[in-house]
C-alpha positions as CSV (number, residue, x, y, z in Angstrom):
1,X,95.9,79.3,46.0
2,X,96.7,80.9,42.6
3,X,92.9,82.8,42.8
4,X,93.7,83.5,46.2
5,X,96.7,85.8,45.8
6,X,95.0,88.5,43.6
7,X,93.5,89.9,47.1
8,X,95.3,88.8,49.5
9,X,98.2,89.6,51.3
10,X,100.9,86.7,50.9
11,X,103.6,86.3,53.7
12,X,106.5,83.6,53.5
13,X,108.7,82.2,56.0
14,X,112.2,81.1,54.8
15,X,114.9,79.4,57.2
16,X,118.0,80.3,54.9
17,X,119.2,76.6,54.8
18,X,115.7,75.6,53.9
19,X,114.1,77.9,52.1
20,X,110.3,78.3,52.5
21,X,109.3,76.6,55.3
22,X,105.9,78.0,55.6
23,X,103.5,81.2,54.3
24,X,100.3,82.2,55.1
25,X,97.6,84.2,52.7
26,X,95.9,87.0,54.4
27,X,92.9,88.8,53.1
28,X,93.6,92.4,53.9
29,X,89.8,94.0,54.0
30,X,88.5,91.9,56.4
31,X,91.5,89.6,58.2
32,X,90.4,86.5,57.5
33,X,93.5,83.7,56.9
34,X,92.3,81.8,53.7
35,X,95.4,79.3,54.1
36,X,98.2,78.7,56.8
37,X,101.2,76.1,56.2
38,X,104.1,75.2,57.8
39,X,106.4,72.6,56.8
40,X,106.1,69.4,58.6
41,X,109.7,69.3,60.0
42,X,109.3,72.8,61.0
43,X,106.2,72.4,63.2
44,X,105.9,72.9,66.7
45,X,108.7,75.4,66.5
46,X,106.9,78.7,66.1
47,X,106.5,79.3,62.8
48,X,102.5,79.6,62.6
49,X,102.7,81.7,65.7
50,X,105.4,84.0,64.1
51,X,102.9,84.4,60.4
52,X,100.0,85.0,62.6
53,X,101.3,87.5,64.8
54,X,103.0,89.3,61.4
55,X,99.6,89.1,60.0
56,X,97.9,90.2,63.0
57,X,100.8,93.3,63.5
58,X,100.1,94.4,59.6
59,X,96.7,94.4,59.9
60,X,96.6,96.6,63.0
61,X,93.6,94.0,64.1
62,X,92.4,90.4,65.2
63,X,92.9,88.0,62.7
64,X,90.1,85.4,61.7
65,X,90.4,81.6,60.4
66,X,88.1,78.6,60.1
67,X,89.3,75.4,61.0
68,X,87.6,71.8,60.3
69,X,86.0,71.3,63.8
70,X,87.4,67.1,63.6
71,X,91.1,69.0,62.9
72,X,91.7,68.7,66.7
73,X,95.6,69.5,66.1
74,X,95.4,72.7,64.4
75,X,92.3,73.6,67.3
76,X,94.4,72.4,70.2
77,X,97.9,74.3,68.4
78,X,95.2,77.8,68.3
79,X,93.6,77.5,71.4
80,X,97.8,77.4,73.2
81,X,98.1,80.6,70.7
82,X,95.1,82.1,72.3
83,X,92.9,82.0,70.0
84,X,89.0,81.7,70.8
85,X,85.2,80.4,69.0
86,X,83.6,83.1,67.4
87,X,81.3,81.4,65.4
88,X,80.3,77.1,64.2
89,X,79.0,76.2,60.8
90,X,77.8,72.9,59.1
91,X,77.1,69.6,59.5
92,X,78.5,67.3,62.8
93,X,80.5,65.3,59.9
94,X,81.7,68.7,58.3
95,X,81.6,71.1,60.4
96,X,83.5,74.3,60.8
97,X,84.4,76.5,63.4
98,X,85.1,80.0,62.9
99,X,88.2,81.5,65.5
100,X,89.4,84.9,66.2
101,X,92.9,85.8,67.4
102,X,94.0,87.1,70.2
């Protein structure tokens, strides 16, 4: 993440009993997500949602992400978020799929 940050756009969740419970790296020339994290005990209660629509509110546009296409989770937990395949990549065993958000 450290080469990452140079270029990108970092955003940070914090619950104030917590601390960080999630961030989100952002590159802001094209809107692509280069990394997305929540917490485990803070998943499933909004906290992607809330970094990608930030993201997606600074950036004035549709945000972009690839996702490993066995990850079924994290492509079940975009598709509820509305996001869509714009693009596949790779090998059956490795293979990526490019989404856009809503």
């Amino acid at each position: 993440m450290f080469n990452t940050l140079p270029t990108a756009m970092a955003l940070v969740a914090e619950e104030p009993q917590a601390g960080v419970i999630g961030f989100m790296t952002l590159r802001p020339d094209t809107g692509y997500v280069d990394h997305l994290f929540v917490a485990n005990d803070w998943r499933l209660c909004g906290v992607a949602r809330g970094l990608l629509h930030v993201g997606r509110d600074r950036m004035g546009q549709a945000l972009i992400l690839d996702v490993d296409a066995q990850n079924t989770a994290a492509r079940d937990a975009y598709e509820k978020l509305g996001w869509k395949v714009f693009a596949r990549a790779g090998e059956a065993s490795a293979e990526q799929i490019r989404l856009i958000g809503p």
